[in-house]
N, C-alpha and C positions, 0 to 999 in steps of 0.2 A: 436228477431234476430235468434233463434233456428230456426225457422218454415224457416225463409228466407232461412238458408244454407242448409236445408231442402229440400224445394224444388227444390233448384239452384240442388241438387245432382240427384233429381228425373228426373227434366226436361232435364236436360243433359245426361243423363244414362250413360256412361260408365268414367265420367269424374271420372280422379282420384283428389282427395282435400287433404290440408296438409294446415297448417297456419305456420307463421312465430312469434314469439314473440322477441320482441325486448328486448337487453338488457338493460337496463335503469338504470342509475345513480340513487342515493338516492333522492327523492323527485320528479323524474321525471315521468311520467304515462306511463304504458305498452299501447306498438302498435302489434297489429295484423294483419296478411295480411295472405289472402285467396288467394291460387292461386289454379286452374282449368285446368287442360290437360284433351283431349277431348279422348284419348282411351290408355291402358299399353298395345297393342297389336300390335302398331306402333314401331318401332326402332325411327322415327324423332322424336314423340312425346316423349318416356321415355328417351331421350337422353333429348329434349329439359326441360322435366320435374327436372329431376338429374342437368342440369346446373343450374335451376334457387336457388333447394334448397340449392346446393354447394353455392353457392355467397352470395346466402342470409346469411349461416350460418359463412361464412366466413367474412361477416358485423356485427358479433354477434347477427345474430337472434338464435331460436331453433325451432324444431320443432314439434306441438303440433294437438293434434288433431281439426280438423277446428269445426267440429260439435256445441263441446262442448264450441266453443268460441265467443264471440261477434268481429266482425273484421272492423277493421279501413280502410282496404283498399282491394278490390279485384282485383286479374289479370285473366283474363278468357281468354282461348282460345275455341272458337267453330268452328266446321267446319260447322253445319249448328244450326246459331243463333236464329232461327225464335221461337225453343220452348223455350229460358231464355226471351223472349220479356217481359211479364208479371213480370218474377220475379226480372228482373232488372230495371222494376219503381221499385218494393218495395224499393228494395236495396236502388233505388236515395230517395225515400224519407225517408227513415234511414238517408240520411246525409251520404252514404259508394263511395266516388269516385271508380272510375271500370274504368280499365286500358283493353283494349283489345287489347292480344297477338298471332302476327300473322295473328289471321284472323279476319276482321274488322266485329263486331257486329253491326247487319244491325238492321233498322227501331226500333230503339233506341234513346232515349237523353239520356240515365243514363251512358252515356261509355262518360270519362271524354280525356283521351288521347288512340292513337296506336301505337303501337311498332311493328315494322313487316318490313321483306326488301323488297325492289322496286320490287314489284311484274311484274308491268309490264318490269321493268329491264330485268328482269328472261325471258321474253317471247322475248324481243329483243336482250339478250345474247346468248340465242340457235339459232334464226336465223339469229343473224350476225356471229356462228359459221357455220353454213352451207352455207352462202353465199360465206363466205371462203373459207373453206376446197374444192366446190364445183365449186369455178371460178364463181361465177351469174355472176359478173360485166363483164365479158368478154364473155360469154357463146352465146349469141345471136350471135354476131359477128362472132364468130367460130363456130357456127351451131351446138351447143349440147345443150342438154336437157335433164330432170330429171324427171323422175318419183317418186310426194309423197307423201304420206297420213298422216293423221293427226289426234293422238289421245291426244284431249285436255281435262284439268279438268271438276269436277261435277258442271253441272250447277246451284247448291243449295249453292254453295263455290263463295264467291264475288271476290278472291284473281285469281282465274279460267279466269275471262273475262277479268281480267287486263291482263294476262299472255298471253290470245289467241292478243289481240288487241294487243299487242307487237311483238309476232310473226307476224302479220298479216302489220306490220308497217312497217317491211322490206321485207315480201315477199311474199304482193301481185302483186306488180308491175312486178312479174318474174312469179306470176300466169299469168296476163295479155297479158305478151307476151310471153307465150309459153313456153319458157326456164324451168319452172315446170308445170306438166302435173299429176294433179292427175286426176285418171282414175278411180275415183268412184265416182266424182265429187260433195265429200261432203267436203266442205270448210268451211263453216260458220259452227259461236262457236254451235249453236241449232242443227247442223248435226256429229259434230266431238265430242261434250263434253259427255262427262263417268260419270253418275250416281254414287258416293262416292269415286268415283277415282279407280274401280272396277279393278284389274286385269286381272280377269277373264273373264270381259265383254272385257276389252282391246284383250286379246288374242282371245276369239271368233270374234271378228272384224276383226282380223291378217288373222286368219284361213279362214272366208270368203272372204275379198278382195283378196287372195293369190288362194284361187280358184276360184275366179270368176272373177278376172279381169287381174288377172297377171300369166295366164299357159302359156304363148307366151312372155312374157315381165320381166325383173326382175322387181322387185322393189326397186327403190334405194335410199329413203330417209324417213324413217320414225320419223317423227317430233313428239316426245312424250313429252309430260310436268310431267311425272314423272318417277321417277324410276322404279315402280312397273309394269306402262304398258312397260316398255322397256323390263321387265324381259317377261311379257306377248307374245309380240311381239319376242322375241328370241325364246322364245317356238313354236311359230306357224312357226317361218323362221324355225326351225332344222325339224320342220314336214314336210314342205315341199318339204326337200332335199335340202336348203340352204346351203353352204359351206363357205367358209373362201375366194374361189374365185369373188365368186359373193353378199356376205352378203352388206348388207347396210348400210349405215350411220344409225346409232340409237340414239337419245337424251333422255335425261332422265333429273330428278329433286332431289336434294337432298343429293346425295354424299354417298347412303349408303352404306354400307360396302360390300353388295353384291355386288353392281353396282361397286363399286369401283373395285372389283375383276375382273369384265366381262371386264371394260376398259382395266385393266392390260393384260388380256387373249383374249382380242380385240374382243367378243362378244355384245358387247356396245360400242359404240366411244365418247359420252363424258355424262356430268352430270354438274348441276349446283350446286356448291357446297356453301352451305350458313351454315357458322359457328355459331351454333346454343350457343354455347360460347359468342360472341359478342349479339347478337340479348337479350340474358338471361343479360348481363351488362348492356343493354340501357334499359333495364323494370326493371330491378332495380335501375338506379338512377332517375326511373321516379318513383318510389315506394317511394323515400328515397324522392325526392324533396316534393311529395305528403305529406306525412307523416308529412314533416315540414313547410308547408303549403306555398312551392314556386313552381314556375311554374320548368315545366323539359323542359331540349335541345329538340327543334324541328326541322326539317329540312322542312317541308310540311306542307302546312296549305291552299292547295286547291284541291289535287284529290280526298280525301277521303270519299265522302257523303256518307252516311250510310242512305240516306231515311228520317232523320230528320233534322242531320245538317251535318258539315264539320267537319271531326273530326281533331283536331291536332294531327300529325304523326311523327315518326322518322323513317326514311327509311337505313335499313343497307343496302351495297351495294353486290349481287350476284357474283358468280365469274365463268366463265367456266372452268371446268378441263377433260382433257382427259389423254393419252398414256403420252403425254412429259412432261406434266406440274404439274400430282398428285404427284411425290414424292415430289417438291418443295413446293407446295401447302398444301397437305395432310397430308404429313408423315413430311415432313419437321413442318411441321406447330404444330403436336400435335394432329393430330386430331385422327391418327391413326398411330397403330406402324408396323412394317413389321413384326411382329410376326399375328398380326392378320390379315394382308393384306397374310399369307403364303409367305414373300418374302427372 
């Protein structure tokens, strides 16, 4: 079992591991659980990492080192699954069920359940934000039109194509007739998606389109599927000479703290906030059912093919937040205080 967690740590690289020991009455056999976050360089991830140990430990587990331990049950998140493929037959044939969180572990059997929210939710709550905010539904009618581009997830991320095909679910029929006019005329997921969800590729994209297609024209709708390219994307608008008159619609993913601040200061208009709180509850009592050898709440049991089978899923639901609605949401919620929002 050593050699297994072993490698799970090699093949993964930057994942951080911690195990859970359970507290056990007299007579009862200690349980272990291995869980996996795929980088501590992330804010979603060590946020989403700290909920899951808080819960755990608050079910009376402890925290121990994974290595040294034989474990009953794994939670893995990867963003790109293709190198644990190998190590997770091992694991299945140890007999170790493996729960994958968040991002669904592809070309796989050994991933027993998923825990993760409506990914493609996420892609149809930013553009039925923008169709909003933006009039589509009336837009043709009244002879206006939008310029927008499109910076969607890494195409090594399965969660990425659910998210573009939701976007795309509501607004391509407003590609089609005109009402949005991207003018780089890269629309499909293989022309818009961002190698590791890059930044910096997102912003060199900004910087280009912005001089090469838009010195005559604003741009006024930039559909981002995360935070990170929003943050990107505001960099290359302020190079531009962008201002507060003419700035764009910006979407983003995530809720982070930064983003949350640009909404506040209106350099970003919204974000989808998915409480990373909730998502860390439903994979624990998929842990805890596991453990005691019952099935856990499902809500899905057909989009998730991962290449082998369908995996059984629980989908938490996405939420938009922008200017009106993050104190209610946000602050109101716990997620953040106005000490760290600077309010």
């Amino acid at each position: 079992m050593k050699k297994i967690l072993c490698l799970l740590a090699a093949a993964a690289f930057s994942f951080t591991l911690f195990s859970c020991n359970e507290k056990s009455g007299a007579g009862s056999a200690k349980k272990i659980v291995g869980v996996a976050m795929p980088t501590q360089s992330s804010e979603r991830w060590i946020n989403d990492g700290a909920n899951m140990k808080k819960q755990l430990e608050e079910k009376g587990y402890s925290i121990e080192n994974l290595i040294a331990q034989k474990v009953n049950c794994l939670v893995v998140a990867a963003i790109d699954s293709t190198a644990l493929v190998n190590v997770l037959a091992q694991a299945k044939q140890q007999g170790i069920p493996v729960i994958a969180y968040d991002r669904l572990l592809m070309d796989t059997d050994a991933v027993s359940y998923y825990a993760t929210f409506d990914n493609k939710g996420v892609g149809t709550a930013i553009a039925k934000y923008i169709e909003e905010k933006k009039g589509l539904k009336t837009a043709k009618s009244e002879g206006r039109s939008y310029t927008i581009e499109f910076f969607m997830g890494s195409p090594d991320d399965n969660n990425a194509l659910f998210l573009y095909n939701g976007v795309m679910e509501v607004l391509k029929q407003y590609l089609d007739n005109g009402v949005l006019k991207c003018k780089t005329g890269r629309t499909s997921f293989e022309k818009t998606c961002i190698l590791r969800w890059s930044q910096e590729t997102a912003q060199q994209w900004a910087e280009n389109y912005l001089s090469g297609f838009y010195g005559n024209e604003n741009l006024d709708i930039a559909c981002t599927a995360f935070d990170g390219f929003a943050y990107g994307v505001k960099a290359a608008l302020e190079g531009a000479g962008y201002t507060a008159a003419n700035w764009p619609l910006i979407s983003g993913q995530d809720a982070e703290l930064m983003a949350t601040k640009n909404i506040i200061s209106g350099t970003q208009t919204m974000s989808i906030y998915k409480d990373t709180r909730l998502l860390a509850s439903k994979c624990v009592t998929m842990v805890e059912a596991v453990l005691e050898g019952s099935k856990p709440e499902i809500n899905d049991t057909t989009q998730y093919n991962n290449g082998k089978l369908v995996v059984p899923s629980y989908l938490c639901t996405p939420v938009a937040v922008d200017k009106d609605n993050y104190q209610s949401v946000i602050v109101d919620g716990g997620y953040y205080t106005k000490e760290q929002l600077g309010l």
